[in-house]
MOPAC internal coordinates of N, CA, C and O (Angstrom, degrees):
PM7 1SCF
backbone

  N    0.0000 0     0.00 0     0.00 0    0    0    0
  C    1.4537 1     0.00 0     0.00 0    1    0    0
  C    1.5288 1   107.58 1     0.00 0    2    1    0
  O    1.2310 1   120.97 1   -69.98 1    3    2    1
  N    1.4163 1   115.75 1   110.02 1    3    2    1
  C    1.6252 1   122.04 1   175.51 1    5    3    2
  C    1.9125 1   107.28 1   -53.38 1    6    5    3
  O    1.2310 1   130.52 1     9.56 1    7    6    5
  N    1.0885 1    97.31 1  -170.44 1    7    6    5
  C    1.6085 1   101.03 1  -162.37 1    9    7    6
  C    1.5455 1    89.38 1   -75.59 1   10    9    7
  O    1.2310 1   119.19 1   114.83 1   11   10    9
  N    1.4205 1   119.15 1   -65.17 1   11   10    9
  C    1.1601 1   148.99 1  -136.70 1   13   11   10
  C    2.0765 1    84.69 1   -57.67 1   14   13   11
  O    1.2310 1   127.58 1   118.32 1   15   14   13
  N    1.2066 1   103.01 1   -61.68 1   15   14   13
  C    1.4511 1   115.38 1   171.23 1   17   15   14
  C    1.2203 1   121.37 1   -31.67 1   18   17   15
  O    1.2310 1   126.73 1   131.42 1   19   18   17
  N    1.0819 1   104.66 1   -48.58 1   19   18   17
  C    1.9047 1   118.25 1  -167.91 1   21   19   18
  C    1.6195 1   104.50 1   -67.00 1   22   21   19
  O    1.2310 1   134.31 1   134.83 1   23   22   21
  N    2.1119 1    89.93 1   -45.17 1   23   22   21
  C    1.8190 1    85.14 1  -167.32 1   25   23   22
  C    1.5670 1    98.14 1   -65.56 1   26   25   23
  O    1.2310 1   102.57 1   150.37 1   27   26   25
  N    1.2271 1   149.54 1   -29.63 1   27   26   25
  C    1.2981 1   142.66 1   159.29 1   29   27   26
  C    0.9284 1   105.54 1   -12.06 1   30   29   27
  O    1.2310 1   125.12 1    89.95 1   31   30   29
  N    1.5556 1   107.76 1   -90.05 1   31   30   29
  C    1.5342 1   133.44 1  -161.74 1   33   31   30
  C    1.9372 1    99.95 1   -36.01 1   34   33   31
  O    1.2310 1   127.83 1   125.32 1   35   34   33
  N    1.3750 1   102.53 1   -54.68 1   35   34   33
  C    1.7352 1    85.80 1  -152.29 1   37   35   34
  C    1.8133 1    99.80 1   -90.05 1   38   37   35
  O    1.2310 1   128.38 1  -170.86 1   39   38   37
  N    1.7845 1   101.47 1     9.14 1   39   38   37
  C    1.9435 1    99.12 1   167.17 1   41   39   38
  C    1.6547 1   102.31 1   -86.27 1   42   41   39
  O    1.2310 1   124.28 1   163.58 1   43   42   41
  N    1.2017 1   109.39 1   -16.42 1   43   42   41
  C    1.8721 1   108.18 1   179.94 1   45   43   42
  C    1.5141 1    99.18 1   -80.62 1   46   45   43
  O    1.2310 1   119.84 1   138.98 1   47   46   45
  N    1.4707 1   117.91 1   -41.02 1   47   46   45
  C    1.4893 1   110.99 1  -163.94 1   49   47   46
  C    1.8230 1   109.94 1   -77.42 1   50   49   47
  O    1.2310 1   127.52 1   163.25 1   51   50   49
  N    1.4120 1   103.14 1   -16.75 1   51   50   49
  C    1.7172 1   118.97 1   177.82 1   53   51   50
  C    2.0284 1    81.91 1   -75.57 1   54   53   51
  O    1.2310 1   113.40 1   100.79 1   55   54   53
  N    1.0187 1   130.08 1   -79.21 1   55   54   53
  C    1.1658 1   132.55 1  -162.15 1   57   55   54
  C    1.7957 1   108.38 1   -44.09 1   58   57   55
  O    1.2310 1   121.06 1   156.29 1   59   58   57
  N    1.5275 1   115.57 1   -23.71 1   59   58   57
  C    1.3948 1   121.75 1   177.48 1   61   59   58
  C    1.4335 1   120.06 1   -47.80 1   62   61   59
  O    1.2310 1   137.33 1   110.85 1   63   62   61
  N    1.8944 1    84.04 1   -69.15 1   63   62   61
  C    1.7875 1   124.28 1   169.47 1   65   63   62
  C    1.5735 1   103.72 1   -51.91 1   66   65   63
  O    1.2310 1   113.26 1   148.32 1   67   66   65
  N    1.1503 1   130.35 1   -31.68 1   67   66   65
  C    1.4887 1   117.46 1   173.43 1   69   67   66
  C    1.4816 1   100.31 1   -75.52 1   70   69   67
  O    1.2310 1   110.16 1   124.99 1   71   70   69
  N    1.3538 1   136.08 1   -55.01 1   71   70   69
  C    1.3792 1   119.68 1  -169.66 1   73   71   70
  C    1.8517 1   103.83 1   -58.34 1   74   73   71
  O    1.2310 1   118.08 1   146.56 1   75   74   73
  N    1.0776 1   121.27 1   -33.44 1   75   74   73
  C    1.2909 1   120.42 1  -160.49 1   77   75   74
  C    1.6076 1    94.64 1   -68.01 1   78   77   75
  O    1.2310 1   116.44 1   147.12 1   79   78   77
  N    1.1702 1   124.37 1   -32.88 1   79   78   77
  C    1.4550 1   122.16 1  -161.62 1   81   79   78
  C    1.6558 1    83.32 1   -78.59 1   82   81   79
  O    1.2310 1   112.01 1   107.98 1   83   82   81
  N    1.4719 1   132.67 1   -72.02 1   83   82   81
  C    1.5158 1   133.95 1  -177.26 1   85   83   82
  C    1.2094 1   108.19 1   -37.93 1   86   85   83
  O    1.2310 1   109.86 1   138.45 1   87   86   85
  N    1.6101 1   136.63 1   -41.55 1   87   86   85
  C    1.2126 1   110.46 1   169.16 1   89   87   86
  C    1.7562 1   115.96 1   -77.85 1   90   89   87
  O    1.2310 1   116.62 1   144.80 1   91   90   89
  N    0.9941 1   124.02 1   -35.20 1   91   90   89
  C    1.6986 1   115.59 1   170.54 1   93   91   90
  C    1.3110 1   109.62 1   -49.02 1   94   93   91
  O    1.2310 1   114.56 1   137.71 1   95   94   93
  N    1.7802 1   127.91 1   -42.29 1   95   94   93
  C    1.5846 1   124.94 1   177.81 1   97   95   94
  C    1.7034 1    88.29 1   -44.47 1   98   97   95
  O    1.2310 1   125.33 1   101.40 1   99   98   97
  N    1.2985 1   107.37 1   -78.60 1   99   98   97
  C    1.8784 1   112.01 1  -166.42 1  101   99   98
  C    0.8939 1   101.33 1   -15.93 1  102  101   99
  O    1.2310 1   113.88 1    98.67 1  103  102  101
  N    1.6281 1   129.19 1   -81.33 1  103  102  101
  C    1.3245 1   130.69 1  -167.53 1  105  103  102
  C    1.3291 1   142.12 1   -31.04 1  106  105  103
  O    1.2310 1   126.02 1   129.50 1  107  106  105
  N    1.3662 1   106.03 1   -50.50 1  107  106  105
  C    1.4873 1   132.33 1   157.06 1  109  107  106
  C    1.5313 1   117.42 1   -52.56 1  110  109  107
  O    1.2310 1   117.23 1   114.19 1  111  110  109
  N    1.2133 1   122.88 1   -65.81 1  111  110  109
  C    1.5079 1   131.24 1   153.08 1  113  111  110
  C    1.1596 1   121.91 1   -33.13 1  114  113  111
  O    1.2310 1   121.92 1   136.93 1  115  114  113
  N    1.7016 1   113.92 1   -43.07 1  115  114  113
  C    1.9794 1   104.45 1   162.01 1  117  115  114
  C    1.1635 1   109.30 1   -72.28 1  118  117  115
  O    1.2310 1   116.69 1   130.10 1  119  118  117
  N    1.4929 1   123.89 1   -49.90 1  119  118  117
  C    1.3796 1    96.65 1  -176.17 1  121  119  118
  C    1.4295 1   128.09 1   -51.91 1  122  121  119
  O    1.2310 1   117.42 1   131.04 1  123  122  121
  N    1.4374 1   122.51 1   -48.96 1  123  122  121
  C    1.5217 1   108.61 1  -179.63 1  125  123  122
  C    1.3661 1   106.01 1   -53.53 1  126  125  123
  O    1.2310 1   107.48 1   128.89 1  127  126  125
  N    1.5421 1   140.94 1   -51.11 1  127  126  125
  C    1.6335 1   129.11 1  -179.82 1  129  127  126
  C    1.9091 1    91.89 1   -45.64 1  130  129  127
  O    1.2310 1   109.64 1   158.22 1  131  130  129
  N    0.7136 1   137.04 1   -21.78 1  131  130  129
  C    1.3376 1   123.05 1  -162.50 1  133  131  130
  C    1.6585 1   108.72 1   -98.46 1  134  133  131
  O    1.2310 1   124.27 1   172.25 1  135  134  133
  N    1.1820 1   109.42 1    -7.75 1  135  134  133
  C    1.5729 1   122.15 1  -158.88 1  137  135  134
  C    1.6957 1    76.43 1  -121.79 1  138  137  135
  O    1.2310 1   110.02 1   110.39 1  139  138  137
  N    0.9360 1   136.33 1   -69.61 1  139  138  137
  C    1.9906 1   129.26 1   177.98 1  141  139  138
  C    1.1865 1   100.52 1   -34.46 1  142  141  139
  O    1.2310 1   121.15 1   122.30 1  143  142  141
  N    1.5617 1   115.40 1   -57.70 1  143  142  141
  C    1.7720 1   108.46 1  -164.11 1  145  143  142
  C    1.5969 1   109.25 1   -67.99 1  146  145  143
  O    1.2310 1   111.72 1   155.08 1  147  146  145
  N    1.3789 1   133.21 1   -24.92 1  147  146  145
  C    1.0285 1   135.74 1  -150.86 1  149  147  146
  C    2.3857 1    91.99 1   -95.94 1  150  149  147
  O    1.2310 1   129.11 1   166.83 1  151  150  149
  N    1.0268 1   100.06 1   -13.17 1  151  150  149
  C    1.0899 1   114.15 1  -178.84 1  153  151  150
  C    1.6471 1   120.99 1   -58.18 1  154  153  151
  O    1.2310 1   136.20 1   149.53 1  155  154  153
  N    1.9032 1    86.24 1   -30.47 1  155  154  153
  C    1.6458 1    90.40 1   176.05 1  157  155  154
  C    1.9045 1   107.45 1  -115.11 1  158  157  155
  O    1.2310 1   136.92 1  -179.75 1  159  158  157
  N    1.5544 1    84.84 1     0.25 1  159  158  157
  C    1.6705 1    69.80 1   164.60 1  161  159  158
  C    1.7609 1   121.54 1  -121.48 1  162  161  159
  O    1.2310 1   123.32 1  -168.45 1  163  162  161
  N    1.3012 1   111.25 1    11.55 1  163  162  161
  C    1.1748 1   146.66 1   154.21 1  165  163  162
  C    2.2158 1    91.00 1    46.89 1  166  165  163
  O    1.2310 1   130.22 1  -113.95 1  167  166  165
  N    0.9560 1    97.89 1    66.05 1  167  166  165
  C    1.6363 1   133.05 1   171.88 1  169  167  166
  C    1.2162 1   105.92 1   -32.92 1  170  169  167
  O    1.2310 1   100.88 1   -82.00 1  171  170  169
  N    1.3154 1   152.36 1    98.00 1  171  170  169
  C    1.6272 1   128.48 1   175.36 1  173  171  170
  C    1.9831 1   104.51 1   -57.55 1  174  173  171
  O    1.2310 1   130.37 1   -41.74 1  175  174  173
  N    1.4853 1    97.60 1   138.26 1  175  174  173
  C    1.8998 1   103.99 1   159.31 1  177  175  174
  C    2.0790 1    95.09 1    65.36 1  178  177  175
  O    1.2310 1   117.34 1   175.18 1  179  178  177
  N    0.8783 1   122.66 1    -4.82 1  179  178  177
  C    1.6599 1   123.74 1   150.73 1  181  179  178
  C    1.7020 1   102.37 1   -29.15 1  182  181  179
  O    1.2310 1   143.66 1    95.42 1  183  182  181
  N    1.3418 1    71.63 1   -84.58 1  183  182  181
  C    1.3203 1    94.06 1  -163.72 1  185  183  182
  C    1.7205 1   134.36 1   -22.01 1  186  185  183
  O    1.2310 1   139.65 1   121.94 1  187  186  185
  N    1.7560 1    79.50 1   -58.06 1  187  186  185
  C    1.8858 1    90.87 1   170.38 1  189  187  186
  C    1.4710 1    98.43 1   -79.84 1  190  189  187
  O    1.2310 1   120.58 1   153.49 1  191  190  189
  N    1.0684 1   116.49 1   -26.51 1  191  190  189
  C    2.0912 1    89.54 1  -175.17 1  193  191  190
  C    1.6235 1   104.53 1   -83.38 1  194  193  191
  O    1.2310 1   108.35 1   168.45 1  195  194  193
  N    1.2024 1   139.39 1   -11.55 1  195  194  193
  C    1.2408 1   128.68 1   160.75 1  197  195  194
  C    1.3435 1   131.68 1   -83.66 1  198  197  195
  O    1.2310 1   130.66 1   166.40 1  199  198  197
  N    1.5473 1    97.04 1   -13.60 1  199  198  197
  C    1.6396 1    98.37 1   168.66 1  201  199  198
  C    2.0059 1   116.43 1   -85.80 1  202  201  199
  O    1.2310 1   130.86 1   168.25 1  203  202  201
  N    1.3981 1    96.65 1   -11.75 1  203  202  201
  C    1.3025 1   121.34 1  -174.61 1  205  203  202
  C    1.6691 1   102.63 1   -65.36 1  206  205  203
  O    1.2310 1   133.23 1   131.43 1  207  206  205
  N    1.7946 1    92.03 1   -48.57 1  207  206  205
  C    1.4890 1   104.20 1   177.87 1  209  207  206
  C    1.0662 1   116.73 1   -55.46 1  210  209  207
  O    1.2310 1   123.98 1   128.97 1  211  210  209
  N    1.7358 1   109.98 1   -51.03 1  211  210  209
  C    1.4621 1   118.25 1  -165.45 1  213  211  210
  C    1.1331 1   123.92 1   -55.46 1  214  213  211
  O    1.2310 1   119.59 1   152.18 1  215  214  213
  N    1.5854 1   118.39 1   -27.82 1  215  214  213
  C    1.4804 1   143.30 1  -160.76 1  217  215  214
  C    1.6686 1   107.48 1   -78.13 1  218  217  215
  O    1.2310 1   129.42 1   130.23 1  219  218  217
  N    1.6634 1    99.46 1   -49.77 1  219  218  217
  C    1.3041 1    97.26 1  -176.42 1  221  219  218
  C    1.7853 1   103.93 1   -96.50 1  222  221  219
  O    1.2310 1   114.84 1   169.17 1  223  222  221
  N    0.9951 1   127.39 1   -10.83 1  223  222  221
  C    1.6996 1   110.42 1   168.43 1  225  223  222
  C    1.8359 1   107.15 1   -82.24 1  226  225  223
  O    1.2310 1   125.24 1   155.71 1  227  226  225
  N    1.4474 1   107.55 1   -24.29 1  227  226  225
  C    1.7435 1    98.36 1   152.08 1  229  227  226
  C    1.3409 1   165.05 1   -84.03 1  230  229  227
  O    1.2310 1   136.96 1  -173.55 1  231  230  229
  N    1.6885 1    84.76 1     6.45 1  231  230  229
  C    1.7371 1   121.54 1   162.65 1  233  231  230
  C    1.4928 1    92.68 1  -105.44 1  234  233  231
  O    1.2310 1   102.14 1   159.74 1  235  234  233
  N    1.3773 1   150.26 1   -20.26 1  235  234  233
  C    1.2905 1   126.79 1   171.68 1  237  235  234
  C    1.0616 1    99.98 1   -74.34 1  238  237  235
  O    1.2310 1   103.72 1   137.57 1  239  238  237
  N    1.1859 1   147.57 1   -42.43 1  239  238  237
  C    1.6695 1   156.76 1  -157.03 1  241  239  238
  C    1.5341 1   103.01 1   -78.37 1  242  241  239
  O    1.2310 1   115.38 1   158.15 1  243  242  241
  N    1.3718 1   126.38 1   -21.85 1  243  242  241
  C    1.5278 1   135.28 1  -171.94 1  245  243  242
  C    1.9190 1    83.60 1  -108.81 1  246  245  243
  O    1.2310 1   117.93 1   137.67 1  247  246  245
  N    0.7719 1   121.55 1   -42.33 1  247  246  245
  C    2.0800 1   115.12 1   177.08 1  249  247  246
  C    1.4826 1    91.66 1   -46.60 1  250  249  247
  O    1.2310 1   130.47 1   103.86 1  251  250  249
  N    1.2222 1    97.41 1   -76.14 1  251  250  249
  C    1.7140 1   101.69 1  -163.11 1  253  251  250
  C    1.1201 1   128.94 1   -60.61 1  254  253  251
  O    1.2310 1   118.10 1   157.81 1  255  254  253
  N    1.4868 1   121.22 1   -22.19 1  255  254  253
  C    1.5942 1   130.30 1   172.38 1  257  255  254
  C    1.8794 1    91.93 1   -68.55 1  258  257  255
  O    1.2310 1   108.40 1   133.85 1  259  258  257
  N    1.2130 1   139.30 1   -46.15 1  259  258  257
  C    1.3341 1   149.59 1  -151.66 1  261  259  258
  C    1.3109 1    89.19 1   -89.79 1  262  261  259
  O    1.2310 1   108.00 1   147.90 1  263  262  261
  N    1.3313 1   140.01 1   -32.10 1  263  262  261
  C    1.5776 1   118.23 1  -176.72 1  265  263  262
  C    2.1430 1   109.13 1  -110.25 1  266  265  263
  O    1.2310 1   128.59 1   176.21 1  267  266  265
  N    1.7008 1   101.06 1    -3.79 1  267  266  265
  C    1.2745 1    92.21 1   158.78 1  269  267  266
  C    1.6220 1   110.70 1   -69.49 1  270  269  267
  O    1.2310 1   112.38 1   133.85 1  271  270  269
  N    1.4995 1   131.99 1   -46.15 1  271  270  269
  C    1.1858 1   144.81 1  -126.07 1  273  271  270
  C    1.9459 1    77.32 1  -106.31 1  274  273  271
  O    1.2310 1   112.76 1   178.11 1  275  274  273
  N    1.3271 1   131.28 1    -1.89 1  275  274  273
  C    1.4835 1   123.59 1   175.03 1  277  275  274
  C    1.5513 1    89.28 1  -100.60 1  278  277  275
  O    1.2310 1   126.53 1   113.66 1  279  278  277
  N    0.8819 1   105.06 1   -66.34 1  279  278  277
  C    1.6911 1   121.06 1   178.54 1  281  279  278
  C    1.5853 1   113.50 1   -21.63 1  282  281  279
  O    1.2310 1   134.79 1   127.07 1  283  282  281
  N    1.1731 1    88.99 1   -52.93 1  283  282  281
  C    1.5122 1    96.83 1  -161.78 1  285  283  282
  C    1.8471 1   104.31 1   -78.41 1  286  285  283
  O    1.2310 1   119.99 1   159.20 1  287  286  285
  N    1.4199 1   117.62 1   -20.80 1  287  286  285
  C    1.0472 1   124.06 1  -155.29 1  289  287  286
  C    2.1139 1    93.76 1   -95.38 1  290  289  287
  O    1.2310 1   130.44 1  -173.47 1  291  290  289
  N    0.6530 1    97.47 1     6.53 1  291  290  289
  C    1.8737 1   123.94 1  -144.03 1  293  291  290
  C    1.6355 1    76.63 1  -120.20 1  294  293  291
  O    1.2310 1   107.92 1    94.91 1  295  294  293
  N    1.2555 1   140.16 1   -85.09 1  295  294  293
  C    1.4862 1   141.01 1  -144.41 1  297  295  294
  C    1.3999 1    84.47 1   -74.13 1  298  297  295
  O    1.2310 1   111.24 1   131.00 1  299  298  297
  N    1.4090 1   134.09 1   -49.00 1  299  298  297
  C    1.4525 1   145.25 1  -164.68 1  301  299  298
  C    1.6622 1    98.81 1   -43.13 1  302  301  299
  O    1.2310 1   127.55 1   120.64 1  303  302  301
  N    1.3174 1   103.08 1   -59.36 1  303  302  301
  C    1.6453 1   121.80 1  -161.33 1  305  303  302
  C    1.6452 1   101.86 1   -60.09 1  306  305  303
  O    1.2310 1   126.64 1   124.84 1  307  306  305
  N    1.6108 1   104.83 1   -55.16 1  307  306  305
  C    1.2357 1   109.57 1  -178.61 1  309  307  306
  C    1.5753 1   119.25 1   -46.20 1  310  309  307
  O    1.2310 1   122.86 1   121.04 1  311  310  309
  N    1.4445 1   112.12 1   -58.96 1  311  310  309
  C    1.1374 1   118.43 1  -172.18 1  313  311  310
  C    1.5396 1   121.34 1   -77.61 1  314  313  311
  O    1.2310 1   124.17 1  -178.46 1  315  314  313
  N    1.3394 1   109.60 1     1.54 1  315  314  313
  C    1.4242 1   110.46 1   161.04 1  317  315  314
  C    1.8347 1   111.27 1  -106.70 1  318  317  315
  O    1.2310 1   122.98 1   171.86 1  319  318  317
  N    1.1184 1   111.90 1    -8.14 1  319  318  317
  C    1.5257 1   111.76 1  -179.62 1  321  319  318
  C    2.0031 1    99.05 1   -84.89 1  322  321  319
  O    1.2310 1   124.97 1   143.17 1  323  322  321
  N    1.1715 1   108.07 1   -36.83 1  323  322  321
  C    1.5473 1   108.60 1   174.10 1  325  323  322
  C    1.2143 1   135.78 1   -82.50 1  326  325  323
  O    1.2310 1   129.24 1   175.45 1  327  326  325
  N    2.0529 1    99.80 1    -4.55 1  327  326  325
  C    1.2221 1    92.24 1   171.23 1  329  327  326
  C    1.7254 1   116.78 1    94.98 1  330  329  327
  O    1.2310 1   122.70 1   174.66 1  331  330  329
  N    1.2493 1   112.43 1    -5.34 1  331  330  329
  C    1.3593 1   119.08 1  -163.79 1  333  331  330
  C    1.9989 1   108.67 1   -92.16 1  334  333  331
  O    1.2310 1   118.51 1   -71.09 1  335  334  333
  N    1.4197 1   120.45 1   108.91 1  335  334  333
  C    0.9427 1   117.94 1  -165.45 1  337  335  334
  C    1.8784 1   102.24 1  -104.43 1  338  337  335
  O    1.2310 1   135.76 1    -8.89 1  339  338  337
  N    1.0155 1    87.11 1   171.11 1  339  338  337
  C    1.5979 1   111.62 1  -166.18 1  341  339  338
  C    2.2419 1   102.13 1   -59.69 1  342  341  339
  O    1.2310 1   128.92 1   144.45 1  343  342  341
  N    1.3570 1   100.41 1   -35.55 1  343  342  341
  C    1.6984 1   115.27 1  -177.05 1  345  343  342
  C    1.4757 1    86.72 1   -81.26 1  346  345  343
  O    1.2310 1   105.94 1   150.86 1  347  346  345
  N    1.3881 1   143.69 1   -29.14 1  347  346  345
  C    1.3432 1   123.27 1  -171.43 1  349  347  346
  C    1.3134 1   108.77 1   -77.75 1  350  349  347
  O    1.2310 1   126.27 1   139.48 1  351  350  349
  N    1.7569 1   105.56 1   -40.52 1  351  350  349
  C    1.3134 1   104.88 1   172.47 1  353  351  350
  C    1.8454 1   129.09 1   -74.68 1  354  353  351
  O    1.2310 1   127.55 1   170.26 1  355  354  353
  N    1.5735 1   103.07 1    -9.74 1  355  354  353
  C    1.3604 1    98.99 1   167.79 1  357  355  354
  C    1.5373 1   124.99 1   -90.89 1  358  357  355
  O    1.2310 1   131.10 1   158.66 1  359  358  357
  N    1.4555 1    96.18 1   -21.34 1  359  358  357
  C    1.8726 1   106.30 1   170.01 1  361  359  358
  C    1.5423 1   109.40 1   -62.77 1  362  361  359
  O    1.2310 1   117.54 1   132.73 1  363  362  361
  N    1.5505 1   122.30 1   -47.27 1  363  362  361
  C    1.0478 1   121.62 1   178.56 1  365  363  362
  C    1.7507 1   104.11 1   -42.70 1  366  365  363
  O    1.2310 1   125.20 1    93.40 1  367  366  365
  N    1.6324 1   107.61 1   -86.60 1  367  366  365
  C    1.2473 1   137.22 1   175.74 1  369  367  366
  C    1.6557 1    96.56 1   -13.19 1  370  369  367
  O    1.2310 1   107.99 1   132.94 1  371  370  369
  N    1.1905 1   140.03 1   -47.06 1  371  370  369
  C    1.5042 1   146.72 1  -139.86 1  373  371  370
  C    1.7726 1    92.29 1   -92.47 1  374  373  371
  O    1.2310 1   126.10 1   129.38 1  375  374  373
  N    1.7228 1   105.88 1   -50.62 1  375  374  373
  C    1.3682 1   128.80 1   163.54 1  377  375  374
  C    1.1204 1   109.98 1   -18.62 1  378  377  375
  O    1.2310 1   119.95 1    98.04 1  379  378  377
  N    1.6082 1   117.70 1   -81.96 1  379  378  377
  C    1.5135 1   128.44 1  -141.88 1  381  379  378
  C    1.5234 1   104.00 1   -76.68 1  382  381  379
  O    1.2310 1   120.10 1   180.00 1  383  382  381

């Protein structure tokens, strides 16, 4: 895999880690609709198992913000240690 290739590869896998973080937002966001709705039907033991949820889909959501922000710092390095500028990547892009 040439350079030019690779920096692809790890701008799709940065673009992965961004969906992964948008779907963990979702998650979090249902649960509170799920913790509002449960408000009027006042659920026995809800409560603690959705905060249980909440806890750990909001340390996944703090993982993934912490390994975009490595990630990203990581593709950064690469693509300035190789030399690979933004016109190489738009000549390509113009290419395909």
């Amino acid at each position: 895999m040439d350079k030019i290739e690779k920096y692809k590869a790890m701008e799709k896998i940065l673009r992965e880690i961004e969906d992964l973080k948008n779907s963990e937002t979702a998650v979090i966001k249902k649960i509170g609709q799920v913790e509002t709705e449960n408000m009027n039907v006042n659920a026995d033991g809800l409560d603690a198992s959705l905060t249980e949820i909440y806890d750990g889909a909001y340390k996944n959501l703090e993982n993934i913000e912490a390994l975009h922000v490595s990630f990203t710092e990581k593709v950064s390095d690469f693509k300035e240690t190789n030399k690979i500028t933004d016109d190489m990547l738009l000549e390509i892009r113009e290419q395909s």
